[in-house]
C-alpha positions in Angstrom: -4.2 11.4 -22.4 -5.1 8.5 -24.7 -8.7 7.4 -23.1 -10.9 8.5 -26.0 -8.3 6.6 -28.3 -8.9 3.5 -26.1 -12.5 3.1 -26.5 -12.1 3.6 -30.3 -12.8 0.6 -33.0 -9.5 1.2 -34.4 -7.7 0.5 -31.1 -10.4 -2.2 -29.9 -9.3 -4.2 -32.7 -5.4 -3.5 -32.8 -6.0 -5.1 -28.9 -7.6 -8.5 -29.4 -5.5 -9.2 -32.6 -2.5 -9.0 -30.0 -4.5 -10.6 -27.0 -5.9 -13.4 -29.4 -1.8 -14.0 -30.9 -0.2 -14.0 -27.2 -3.1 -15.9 -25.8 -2.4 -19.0 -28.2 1.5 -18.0 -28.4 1.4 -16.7 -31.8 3.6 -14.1 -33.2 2.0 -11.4 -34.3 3.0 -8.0 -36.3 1.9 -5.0 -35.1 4.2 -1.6 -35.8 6.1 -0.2 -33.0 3.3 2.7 -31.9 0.4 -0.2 -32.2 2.3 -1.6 -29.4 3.4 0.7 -27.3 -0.6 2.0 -27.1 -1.2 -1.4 -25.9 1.3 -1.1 -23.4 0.4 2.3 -22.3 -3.3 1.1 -22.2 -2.3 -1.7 -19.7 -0.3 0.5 -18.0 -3.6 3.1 -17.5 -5.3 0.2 -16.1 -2.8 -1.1 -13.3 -2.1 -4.2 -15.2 2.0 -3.6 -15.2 2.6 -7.0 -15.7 0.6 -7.5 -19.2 2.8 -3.9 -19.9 6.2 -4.8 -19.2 5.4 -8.1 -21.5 3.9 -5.7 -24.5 7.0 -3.8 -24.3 9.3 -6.4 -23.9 7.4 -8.4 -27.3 8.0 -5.0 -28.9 11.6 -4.4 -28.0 12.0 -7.9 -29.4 10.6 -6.7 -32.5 11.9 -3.7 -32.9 15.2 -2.7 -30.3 16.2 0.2 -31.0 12.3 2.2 -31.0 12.0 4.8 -28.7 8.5 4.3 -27.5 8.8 1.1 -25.9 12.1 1.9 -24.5 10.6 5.0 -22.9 7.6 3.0 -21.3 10.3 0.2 -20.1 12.3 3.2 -18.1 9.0 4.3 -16.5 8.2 0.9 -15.9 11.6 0.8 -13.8 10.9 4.0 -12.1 7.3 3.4 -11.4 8.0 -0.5 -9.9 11.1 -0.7 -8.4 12.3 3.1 -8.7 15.4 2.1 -10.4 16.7 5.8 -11.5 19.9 4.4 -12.7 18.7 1.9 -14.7 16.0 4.1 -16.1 18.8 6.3 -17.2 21.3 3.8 -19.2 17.6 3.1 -21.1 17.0 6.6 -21.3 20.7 7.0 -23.0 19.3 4.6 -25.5 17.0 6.4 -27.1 17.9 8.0 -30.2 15.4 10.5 -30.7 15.9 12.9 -27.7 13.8 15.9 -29.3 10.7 14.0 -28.7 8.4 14.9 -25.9 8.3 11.4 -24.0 12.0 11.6 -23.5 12.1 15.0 -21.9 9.0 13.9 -19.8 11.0 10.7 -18.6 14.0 13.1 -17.8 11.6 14.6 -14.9 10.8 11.5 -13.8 14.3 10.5 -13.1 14.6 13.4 -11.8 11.6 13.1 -9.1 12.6 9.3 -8.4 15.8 11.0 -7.3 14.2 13.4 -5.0 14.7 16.0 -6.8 11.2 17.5 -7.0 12.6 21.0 -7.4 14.5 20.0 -10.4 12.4 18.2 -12.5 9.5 21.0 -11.8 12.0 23.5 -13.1 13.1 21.3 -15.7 9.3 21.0 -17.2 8.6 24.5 -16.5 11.9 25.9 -19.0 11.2 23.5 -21.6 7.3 24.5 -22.1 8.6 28.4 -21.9 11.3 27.8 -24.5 10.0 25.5 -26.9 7.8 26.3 -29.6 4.7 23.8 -31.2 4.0 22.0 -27.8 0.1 22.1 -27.0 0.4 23.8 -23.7 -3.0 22.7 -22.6 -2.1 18.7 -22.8 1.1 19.7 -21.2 0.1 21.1 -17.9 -2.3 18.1 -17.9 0.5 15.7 -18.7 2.8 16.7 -15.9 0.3 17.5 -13.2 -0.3 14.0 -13.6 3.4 13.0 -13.6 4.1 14.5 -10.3 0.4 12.8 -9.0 1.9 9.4 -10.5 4.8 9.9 -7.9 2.6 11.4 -4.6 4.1 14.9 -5.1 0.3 16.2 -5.0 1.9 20.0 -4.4 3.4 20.2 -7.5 0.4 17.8 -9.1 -2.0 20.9 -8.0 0.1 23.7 -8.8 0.1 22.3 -12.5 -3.6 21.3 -12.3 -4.3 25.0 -10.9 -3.0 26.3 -14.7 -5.3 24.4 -16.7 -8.3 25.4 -18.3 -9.5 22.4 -19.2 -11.8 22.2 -16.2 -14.9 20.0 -17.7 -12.1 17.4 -19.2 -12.2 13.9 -18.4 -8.6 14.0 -17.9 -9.1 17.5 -15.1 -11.7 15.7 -13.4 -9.8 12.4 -12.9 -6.6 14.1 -11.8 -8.4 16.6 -9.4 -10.0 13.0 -7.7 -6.3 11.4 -7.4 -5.0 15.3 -6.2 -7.9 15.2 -3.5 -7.0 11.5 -2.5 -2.8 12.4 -2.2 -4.3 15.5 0.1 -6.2 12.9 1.8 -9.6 14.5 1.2 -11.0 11.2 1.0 -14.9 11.6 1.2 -14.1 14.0 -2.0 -11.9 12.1 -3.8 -14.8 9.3 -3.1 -17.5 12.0 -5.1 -15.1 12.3 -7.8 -14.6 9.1 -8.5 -18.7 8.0 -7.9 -19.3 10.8 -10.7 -16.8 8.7 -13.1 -17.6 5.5 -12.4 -21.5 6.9 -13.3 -19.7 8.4 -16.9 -17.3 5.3 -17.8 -18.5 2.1 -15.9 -16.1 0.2 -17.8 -12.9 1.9 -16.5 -11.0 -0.5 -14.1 -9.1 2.7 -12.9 -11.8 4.7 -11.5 -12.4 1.8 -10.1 -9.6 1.1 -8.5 -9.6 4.6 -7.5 -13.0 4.9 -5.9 -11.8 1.7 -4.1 -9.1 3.3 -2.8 -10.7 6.4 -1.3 -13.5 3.8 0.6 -10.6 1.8 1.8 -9.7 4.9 3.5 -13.0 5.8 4.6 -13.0 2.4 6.4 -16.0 1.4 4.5 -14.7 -1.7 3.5 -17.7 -3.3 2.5 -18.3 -0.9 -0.2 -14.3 -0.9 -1.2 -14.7 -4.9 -1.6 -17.9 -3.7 -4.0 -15.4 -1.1 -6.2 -12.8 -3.2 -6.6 -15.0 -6.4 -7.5 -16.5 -4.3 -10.4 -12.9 -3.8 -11.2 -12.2 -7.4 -11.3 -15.4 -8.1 -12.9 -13.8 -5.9 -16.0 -10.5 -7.6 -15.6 -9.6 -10.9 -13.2 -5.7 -10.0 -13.2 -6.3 -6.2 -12.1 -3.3 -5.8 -9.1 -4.7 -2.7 -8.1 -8.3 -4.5 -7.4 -7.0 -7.6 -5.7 -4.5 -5.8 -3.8 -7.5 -3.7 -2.4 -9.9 -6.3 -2.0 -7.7 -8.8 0.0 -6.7 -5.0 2.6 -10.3 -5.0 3.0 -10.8 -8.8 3.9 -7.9 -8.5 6.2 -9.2 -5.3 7.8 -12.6 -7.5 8.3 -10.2 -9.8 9.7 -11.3 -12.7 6.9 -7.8 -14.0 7.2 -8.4 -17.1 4.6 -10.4 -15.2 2.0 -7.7 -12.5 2.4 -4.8 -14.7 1.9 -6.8 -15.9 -1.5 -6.5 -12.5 -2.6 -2.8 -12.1 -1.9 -2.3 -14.8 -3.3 -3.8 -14.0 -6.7 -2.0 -10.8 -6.8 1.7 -12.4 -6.2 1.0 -14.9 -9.1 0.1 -11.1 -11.1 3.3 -9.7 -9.1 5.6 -12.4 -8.6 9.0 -10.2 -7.7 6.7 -8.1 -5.8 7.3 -8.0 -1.7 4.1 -7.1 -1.0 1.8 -9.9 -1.8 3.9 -12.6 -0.1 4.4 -10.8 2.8 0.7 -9.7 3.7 -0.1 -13.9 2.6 2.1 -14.3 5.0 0.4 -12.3 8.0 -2.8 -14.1 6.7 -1.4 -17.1 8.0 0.5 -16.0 11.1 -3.2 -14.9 12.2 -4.7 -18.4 11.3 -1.8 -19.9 13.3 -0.1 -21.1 10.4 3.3 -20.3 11.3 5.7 -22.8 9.4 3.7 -21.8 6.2 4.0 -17.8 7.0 7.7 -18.1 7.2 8.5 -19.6 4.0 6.4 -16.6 2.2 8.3 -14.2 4.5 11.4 -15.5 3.0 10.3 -14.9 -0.3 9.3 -11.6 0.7 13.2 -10.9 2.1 14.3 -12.4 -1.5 12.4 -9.6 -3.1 12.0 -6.7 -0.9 14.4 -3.9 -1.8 16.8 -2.2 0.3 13.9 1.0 0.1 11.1 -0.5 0.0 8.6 0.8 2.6 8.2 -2.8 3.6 11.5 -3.8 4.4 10.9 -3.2 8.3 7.3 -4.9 8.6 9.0 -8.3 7.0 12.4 -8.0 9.3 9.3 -7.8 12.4 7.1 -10.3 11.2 10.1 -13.3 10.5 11.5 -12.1 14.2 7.6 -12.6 15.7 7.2 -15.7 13.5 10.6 -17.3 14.2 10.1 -16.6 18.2 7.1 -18.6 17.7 8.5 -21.2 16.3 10.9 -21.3 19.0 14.1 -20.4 17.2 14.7 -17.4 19.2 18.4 -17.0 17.9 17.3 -16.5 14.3 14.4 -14.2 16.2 17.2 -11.7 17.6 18.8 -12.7 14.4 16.1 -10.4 12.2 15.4 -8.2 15.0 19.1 -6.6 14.9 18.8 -6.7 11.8 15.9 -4.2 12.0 17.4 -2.2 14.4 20.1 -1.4 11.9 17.2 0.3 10.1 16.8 4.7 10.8 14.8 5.4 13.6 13.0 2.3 15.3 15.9 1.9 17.6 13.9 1.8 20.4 10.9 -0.2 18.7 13.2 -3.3 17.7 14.4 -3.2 21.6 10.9 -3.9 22.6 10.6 -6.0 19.9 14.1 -8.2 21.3 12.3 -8.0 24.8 9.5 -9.7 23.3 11.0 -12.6 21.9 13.2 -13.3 25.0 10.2 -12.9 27.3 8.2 -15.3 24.5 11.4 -17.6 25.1 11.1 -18.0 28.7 14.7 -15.6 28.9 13.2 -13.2 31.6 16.1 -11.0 32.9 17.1 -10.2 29.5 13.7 -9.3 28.1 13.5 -7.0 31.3 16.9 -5.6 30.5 15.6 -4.7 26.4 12.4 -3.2 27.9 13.9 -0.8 30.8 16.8 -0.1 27.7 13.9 1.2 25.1 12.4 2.9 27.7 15.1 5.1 28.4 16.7 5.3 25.5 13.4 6.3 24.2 13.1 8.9 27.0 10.0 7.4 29.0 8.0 7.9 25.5 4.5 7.0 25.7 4.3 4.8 22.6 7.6 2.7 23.6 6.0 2.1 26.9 2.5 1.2 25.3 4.5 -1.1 23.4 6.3 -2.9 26.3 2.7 -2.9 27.9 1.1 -4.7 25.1 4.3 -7.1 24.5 3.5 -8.5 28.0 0.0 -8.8 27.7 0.6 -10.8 24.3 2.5 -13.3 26.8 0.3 -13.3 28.8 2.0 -11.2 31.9 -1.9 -9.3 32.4 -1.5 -8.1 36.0 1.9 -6.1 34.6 0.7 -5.1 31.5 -2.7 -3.4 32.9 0.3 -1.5 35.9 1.8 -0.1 32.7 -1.0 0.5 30.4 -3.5 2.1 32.9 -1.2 5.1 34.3 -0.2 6.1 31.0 -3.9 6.0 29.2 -5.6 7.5 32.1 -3.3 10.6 31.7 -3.1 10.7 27.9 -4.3 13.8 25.8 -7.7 13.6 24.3 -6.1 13.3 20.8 -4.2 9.8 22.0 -5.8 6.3 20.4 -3.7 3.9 20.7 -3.7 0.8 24.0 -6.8 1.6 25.1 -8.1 -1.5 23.6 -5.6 -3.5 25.4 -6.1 -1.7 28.7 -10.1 -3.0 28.5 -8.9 -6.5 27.7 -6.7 -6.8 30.7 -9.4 -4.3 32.8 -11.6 -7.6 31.8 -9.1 -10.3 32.6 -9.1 -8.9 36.1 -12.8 -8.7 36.7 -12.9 -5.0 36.8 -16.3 -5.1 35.3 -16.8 -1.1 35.3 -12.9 -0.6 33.9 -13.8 -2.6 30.8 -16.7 -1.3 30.2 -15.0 2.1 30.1 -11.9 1.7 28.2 -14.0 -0.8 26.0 -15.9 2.8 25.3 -12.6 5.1 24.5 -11.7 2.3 22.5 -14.3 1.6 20.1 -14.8 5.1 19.7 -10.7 6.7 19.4 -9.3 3.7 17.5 -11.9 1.1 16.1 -9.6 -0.9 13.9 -7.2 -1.6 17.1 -10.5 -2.9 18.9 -11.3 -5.2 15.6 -8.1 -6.8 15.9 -7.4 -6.8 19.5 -11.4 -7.6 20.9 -13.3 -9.2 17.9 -12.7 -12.5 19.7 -15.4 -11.2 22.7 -17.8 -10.5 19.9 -20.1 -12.0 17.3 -18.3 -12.5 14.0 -18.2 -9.8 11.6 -19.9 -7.5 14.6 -19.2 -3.7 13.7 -16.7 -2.6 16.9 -19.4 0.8 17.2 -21.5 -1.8 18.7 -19.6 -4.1 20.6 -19.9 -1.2 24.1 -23.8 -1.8 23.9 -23.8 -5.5 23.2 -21.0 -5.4 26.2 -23.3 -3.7 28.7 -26.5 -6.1 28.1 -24.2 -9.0 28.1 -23.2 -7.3 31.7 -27.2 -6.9 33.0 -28.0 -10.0 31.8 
């Protein structure tokens, strides 16, 4: 809880002598706490990259100093979640009495899934030791288990502070409300900081965040440019801002954006690969598919992403009409826990695309039963043959299941109106058109924006439907 130390003169000017030095590739001496404050600072502010190089200038300096080998374990955990390499620098650090080393212990311990543990874990050592300030304590690890989405534990520390009227209570309460996806107060939160400290590229980010959520993106592109205003290399706000553009579907401004924050992030998956689907949507398909190999190159074995890339070089590679190298990825995904019956459709897809009919009909009938007649897997096959172009079969698919679905379904509906359309059933589009817009918006942007003025909100593309009808 350094952000009163940030804003200081002392700590001001400890910053640009080190920004001025590595910005004209000077050496410059600074002591080993000096430097890991700047670290933690960029760290505080989403700027990991211009952390992991303070820490790494400081372990140059000095290689055996515990802070920076501390912040370069969390910097493991926190990007990559690399327990066991967080651990051997862990087993480094000489001085294991000191607080930061028993907090990066729980962290280990929560990158390993063990929650339970490292809650214990903090819980004994506050009991048992003696000197600790109990009120930055509770503070410090609610916001350790926030840092890693365990918001139950993050509240049930949060719930034992006093500290209410804090900064530091007030921040954490936003990111708690954001984790429980309380969004529109999480947004209040972070309005109300923004308000106090219009300088901080974290609220920010934060207040961003919640808007993206919201599906306001027009504000969120607003936060986050703020945010960059502060700070042109801020991941967190270019990350955001190029979702939003996408979102919009403002593919090539988007793509920009992705762009930036892969140059920020270069052994980072996620930038190339959402570049990438920039492109696939511009029809830019040779170009996509050598950022989806870098993606593949970077992505981890548990990354969240690994799936989405393993789809999008199968769809792109289909495209391109190397269909082998399609089914090639597409096994591949299957191998993957639980999309079994997703990666079928997805096989189906590519022979259909291919011109290979009986065995595309052979994957579909296959996920269909293996999936038990499931709604979504049929949905899928549905929408798989209207993407190629099969209407009259997609729309027998699609309309018995959507006509039948439970009030709380959103998903096809879009695709039903298009081929309802396609058929000259007037009335039919009209109606699904309305389900549509109103259930699932963002699968209207992206499946009907083409029907529509550019940048039209999809709340109004039923009315401007129905006078484009009486005309």
């Amino acid at each position: 809880m350094r952000d009163n130390y940030y804003d200081s003169k002392e700590f001001r000017n400890i910053l640009r002598q080190y920004e001025e030095a590595r910005d004209e590739h000077h050496s410059v001496f600074l002591d080993t706490d000096a430097l890991t404050d700047i670290a933690e600072y960029y760290l505080s502010q989403g700027l990991t990259k211009k952390a992991s190089e303070a820490v790494e200038y400081a372990l140059s300096l000095f290689p055996d100093a515990s802070g920076p080998l501390t912040l370069k374990a969390r910097l493991l955990l926190m990007q990559y979640n690399d327990a066991k390499q967080a651990a051997e620098i862990a087993d480094q650090i000489e001085d294991k009495d000191d607080l930061d080393y028993y907090f990066l212990q729980a962290e280990i311990l929560i990158v390993e899934g063990r929650q339970d543990d490292a809650d214990e874990y903090l819980e004994e050592y506050m009991e048992q030791t003696e000197g600790i300030d109990r009120k930055d304590f509770i503070l410090d690890t609610a916001t350790l288990f926030a840092d890693y989405n365990e918001f139950f534990y993050a509240r049930k520390w949060l719930l034992r502070s006093e500290e209410t009227d804090s900064i530091d209570y007030i921040e954490l309460r936003g990111r708690i409300l954001y984790g429980e996806k309380r969004y529109e107060e999480s947004e209040e939160v972070f309005t109300r900081l923004v308000d106090e400290q219009p300088f901080s590229i974290f609220y920010w980010d934060q207040l961003a965040a919640a808007q993206y959520m919201l599906r306001r993106y027009n504000d969120s592109i607003s936060s986050s440019e703020y945010a960059i205003a502060i700070h042109p290399s801020d991941s967190d706000a270019l990350l955001n801002k190029a979702n939003c553009l996408f979102a919009l579907n403002n593919f090539e401004e988007a793509a920009t954006y992705y762009h930036r924050y892969t140059l920020e992030n270069p052994d980072i998956e996620v930038g190339y690969l959402h570049e990438a689907e920039c492109l696939m949507n511009s029809d830019k398909g040779a170009d996509a598919l050598q950022l989806l190999y870098q993606a593949e190159h970077y992505v981890r074995e548990d990354s969240p992403f690994l799936l989405e890339i393993y789809q999008d070089l199968a769809f792109t590679l289909s495209r391109q009409g190397d269909m082998e190298k399609a089914i090639g990825y597409a096994d591949k995904a299957m191998h993957l826990e639980g999309v079994k019956e997703e990666m079928l459709v997805l096989k189906g897809h590519i022979y259909l695309e291919n011109g290979h009919h009986q065995e595309a009909a052979r994957c579909f009938m296959d996920a269909i039963n293996d999936s038990g007649h499931s709604s979504s897997i049929m949905i899928r096959v549905g929408t798989s043959l209207f993407d190629n172009n099969y209407i009259p079969e997609a729309y027998k698919i699609l309309k018995p299941l959507l006509t039948t679905a439970d009030d709380n379904w959103d998903i096809g509906y879009s695709y039903l109106a298009i081929c309802a359309r396609e058929m000259h059933k007037n009335d039919e589009f009209l109606h699904f058109l309305d389900i549509a817009v109103r259930k699932n918006p963002e699968e209207a942007r992206n499946v009907l924006c083409d029907l529509f003025p550019d940048g039209m909100d999809p709340a109004d593309y039923y009315q401007y439907a129905l006078n484009q009808q009486q005309q």
